[in-house]
N, C-alpha and C positions, 0 to 999 in steps of 0.2 A: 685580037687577044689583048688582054686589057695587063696591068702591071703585076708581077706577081706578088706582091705584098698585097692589093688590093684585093685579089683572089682567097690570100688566107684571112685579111678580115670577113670577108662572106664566109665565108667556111664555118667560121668561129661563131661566127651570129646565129647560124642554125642550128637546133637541136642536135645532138649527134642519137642516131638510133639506139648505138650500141650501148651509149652511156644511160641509157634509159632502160636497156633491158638488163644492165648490171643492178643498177638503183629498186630496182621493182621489188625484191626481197628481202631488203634490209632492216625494215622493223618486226617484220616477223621472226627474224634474228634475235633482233634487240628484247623482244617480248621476249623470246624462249630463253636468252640470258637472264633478264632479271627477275623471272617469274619463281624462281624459285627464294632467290633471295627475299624477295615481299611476304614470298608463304614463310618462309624462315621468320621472319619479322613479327608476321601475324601472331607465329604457335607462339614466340616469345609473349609477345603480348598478352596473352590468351594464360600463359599459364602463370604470370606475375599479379592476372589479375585474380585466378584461380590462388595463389598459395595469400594474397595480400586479404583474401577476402574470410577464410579461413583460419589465418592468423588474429583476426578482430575476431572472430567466432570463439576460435578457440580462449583467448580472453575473458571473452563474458561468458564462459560457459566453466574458466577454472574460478569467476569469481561468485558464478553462481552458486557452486561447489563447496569454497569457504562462506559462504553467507548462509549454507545451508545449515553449516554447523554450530552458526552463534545462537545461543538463549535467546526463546525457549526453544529453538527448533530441536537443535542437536542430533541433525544428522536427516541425512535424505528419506523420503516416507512418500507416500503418495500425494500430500496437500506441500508438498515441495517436488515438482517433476521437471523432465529433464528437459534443456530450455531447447524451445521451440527449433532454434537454429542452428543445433547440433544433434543429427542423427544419428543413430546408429549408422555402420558399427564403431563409430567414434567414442572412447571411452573419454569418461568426466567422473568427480568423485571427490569425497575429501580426502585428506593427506598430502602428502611429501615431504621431499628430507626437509629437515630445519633450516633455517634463514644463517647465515653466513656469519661467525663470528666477528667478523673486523667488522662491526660497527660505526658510523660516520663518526667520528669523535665530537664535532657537534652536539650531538643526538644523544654520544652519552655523557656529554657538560652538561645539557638541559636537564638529564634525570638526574644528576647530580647537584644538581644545583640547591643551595640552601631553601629558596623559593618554593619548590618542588618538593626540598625533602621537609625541610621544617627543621627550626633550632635543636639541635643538643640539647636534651635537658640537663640541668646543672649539675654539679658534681658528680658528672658521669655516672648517673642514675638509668640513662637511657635511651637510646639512637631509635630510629626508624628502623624497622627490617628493612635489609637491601633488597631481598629477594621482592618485595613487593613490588619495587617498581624494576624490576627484571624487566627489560623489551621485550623478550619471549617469552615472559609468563602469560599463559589464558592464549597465547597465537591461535589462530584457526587457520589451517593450510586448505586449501582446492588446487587441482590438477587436473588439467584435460590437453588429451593427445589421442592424435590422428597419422594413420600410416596409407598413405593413397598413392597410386598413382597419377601421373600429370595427364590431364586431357589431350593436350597434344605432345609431340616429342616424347613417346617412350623414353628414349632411348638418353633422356637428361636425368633420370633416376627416378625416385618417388619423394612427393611430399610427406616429409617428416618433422610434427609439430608437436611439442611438448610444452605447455606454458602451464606457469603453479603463482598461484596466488598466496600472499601469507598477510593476515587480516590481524592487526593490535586490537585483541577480545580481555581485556583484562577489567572484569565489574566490579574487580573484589566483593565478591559475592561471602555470606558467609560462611560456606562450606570451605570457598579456597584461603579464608584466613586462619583455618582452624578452629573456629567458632562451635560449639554444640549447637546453637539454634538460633533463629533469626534476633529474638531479645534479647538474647546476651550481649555483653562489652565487646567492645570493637578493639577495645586499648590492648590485650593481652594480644592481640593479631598484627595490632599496627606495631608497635614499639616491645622490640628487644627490652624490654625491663630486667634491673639489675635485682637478684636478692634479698632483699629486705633484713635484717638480723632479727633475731626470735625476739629480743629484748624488745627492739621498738615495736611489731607486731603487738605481743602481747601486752604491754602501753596501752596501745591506740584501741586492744579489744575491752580491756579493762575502765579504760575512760569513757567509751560509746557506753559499757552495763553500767556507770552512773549516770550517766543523762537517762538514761531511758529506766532505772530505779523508781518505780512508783513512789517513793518518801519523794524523791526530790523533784518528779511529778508535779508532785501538788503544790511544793514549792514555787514552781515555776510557772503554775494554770494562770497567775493574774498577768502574765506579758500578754498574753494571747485569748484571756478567756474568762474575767472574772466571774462568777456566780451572783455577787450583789449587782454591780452593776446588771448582767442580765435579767435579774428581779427588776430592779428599778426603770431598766427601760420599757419593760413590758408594763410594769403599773400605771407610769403615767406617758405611756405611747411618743416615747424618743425615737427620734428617727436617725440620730448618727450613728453610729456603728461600733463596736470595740475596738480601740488603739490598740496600736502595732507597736512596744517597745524592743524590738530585737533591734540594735544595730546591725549592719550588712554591711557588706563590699558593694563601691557603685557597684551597676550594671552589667558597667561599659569597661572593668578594670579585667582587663586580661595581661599577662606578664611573666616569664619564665627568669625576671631579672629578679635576682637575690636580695637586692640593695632598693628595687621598688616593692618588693612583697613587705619585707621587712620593715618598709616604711609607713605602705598601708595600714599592716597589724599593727605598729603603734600608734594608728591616728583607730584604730577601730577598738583598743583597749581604753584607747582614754572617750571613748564613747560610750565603751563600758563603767570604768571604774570614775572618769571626771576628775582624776588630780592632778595631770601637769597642766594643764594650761585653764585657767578661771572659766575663760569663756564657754569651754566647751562643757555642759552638765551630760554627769554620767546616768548609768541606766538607774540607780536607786533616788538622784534628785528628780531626775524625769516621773520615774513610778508618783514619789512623795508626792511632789505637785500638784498631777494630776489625779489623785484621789482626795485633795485635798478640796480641789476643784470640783469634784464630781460627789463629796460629803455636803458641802453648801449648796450646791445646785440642787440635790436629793432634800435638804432643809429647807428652802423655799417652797419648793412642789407643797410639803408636808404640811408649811406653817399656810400656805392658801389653801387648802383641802381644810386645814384649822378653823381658819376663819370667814371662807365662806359663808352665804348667804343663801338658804336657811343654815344656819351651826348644825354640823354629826351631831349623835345622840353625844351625852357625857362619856360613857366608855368607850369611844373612840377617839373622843379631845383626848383622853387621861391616855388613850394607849400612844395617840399621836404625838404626845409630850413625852411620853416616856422615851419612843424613837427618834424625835430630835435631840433630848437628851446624851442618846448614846452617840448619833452620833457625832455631835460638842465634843463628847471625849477622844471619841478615833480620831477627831480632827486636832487635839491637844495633844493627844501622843502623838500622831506623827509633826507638828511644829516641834515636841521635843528633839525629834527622831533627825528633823533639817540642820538644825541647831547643832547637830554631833558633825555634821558631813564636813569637808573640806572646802 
């Protein structure tokens, strides 16, 4: 007999049977515990990617929705259908309630903003309509929603998705400024304009039927159009053109300041009339001038047509003389005419 401690180490060293036919069962255990939990896992998964995939659908289908309704669609039709990735019986379409009053305050500095709106004109004559740049004017809404149930897990409720698009459509077209028709003014739509008093109206209608008064017409035909001159360049084949004596506004002057208009208009009177300042000649020294210019220019042509090689017959030397004659005079009346100017 050997020592009895020695006995229970051998003991211990060998397998024991029974501890092996406890052990035998144990992951079959462990499987039927957690196998439910993994399916639990799974349907989870399964239907976040179900509601996560239909959420993106639903999206582009309420944005298809408002995009149907912008110009010139305006509104669902057959050559606008319904997008691919949203079946029935899932509803899409345009509409929905309106976008949320409280506004980013941001969003509405920006439309307020002088940049945006543009100057005040001057002596409170006239603002910008506000309603123009309204954020929800011209909106186009889309909506689309879906009522399903979950592929896996009944019993977690049903997918319910409801997603609205709202689309800034504002072209100001000119229906929506109040416009009668595409060529009309845009000014009576854009800017609140003040009332006018009858007094200055009928002014301003009174002074347009003199310019445009046939007498003073004709008055006016040598700025833009004289009749000898266009004789004269056609006789002996001028190639420049008729001067332009209107004074103008640069191009480039644009300005709703009181104190720069007003400064303009007096550098554009003395362009006209030429008496405060020397240097600048007004529109009657300019005329004088250059007709004075264009009488001797016309009297050379005449005196070498004169005297040419072979000589006109004699009644066209004598009629030739007679019209440089005259015009020696138009050219002495108007050196009178310089003579009077300032």
């Amino acid at each position: 007999m050997g020592h009895p401690i020695d006995r229970r180490r051998a003991n211990a060293a060998r397998p024991s049977a029974s501890r092996g036919r406890r052990a035998r069962g144990l992951a079959a255990v462990e499987l039927v515990l957690c196998l439910p939990i993994l399916v639990f896992l799974g349907a989870l998964m399964v239907n976040a990617g179900f509601h996560a995939k239909w959420k993106v659908a639903s999206e582009v289908a309420s944005r298809h929705a408002a995009y149907a309704t912008r110009h010139p669609r305006w509104g669902l039709s057959a050559s606008f259908p319904r997008p691919p990735g949203w079946p029935a019986p899932k509803t899409w379409g345009p509409g929905g309630s309106p976008p949320p009053a409280n506004w980013d305050p941001a969003v509405l500095a920006a439309v307020d903003h002088p940049v945006v709106r543009g100057p005040v004109l001057p002596l409170g004559r006239g603002t910008v309509t506000r309603e123009l740049l309204d954020p929800t004017l011209g909106m186009c809404h889309g909506s689309a929603s879906m009522d399903e149930p979950y592929p896996m897990l009944v019993l977690l409720g049903r997918c319910r998705l409801r997603t609205q698009t709202n689309l800034l459509e504002n072209t100001w077209q000119y229906h929506e400024l109040g416009v009668p028709s595409n060529g009309d003014w845009r000014i009576p739509g854009l800017y609140a304009l003040a009332s006018v008093p009858s007094h200055l109206s009928l002014a301003y209608f009174h002074a347009a039927l003199r310019i445009l008064d046939p007498a003073l017409q004709r008055g006016l035909k040598p700025l833009v159009q004289d009749d000898e001159f266009l004789a004269y360049k056609q006789r002996f084949r001028w190639l420049d053109g008729q001067p332009d004596f209107h004074p103008r506004f640069p191009p480039e002057f644009c300005s709703l300041d009181h104190a720069m208009v007003r400064e303009e208009v007096d550098r554009l009177i003395d362009r006209i009339q030429g008496k405060r300042d020397p240097r600048v000649a007004g529109v009657p020294e300019n005329l004088t001038r250059w007709f004075i210019g264009f009488y001797r220019r016309a009297i050379r042509e005449l005196e070498q047509l004169r005297d040419s090689v072979p000589p006109p017959p004699p009644d066209q030397i004598a009629s030739i003389n007679a019209e440089i004659a005259d015009l020696k005079k138009k050219i002495a009346t108007l050196d009178s005419f310089l003579q009077t100017l300032p």
